[in-house]
Each structure stands twice: as C-alpha cells, then as structure tokens.
N, C-alpha and C positions, 0 to 999 in steps of 0.2 A: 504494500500500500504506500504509498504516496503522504509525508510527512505532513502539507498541509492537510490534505484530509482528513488523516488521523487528529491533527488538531482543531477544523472545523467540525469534527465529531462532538471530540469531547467539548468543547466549548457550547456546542447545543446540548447536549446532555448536561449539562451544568444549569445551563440557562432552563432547560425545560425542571430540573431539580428546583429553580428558584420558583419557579410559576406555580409548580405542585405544592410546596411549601409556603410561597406565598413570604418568602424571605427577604426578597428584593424590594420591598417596603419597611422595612427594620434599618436600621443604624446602624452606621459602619461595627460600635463596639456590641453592637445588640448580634448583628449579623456572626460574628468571631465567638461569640457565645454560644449559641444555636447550633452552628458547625458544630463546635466543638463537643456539647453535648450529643447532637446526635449523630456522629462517627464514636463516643463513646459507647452509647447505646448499639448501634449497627457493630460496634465490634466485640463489645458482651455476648450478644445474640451469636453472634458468629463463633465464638470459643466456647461458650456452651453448647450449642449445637453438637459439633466437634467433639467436644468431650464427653457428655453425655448423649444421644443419640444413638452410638453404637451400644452401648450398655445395654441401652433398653432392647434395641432390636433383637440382640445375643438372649438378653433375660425372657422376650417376647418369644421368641422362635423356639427355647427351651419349655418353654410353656405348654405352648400347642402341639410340640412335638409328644408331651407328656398324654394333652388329652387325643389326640388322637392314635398313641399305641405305638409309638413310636420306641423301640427300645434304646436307653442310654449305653451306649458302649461298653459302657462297664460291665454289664449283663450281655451281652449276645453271645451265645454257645458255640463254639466253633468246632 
C-alpha cells in the first residue's frame, strides 16, 4: 500500500472515532482526558479478555464434555 493512503486511512478512522464519540466538541485538555481514559478502558478489556477467556472456554469445554459422556483420559481403558 501506498504510504499516503495508509495515512488518509487512519486519519478518517480517527476522525470518524471523533464523530462517534462526539469528542471533537471537548477541549483540547478535556479531549487528552477522554483518550486517555478510554485507550485505558479499551486496553483492560483487551488483557482481560486474553487472560481470562481461554480459562473459561478450557473450564466450558471440560464441562460439556463431562455431560455429554465424554470420558477424561485418565479413565479410558486401553
């Protein structure tokens, strides 16, 4: 791709970010505020996810295997 484009991208992606947020009516120090709370929050979300998500799916999947008869390896006869 093409360097300006990649920066005409993100630069609308930004701006269409401001419009959805409705930030581009805020104050420069109000604006530095907002970001920065919500790249905090966007990146909690994100390292929880990450973190826990596989737990649960492992804990889930052990579950169902349970009720549906599924034998745990520790028992199958060989």
């Amino acid at each position: 791709m093409d360097v300006k484009r990649v920066k005409d991208y993100l630069y609308w992606l930004y701006y269409q970010y401001q419009l959805v947020t409705c930030s581009y009516v805020l104050e420069p120090w109000e604006q530095s505020m907002f970001h920065t709370i919500t790249v905090t929050v966007v990146a909690m979300v994100v390292y929880t996810a990450y973190v826990f998500v596989p737990i649960h799916v492992r804990l889930a999947l052990e579950f169902f295997s349970q009720i549906f008869g599924a034998q745990p390896e520790s028992t199958v006869v060989n």
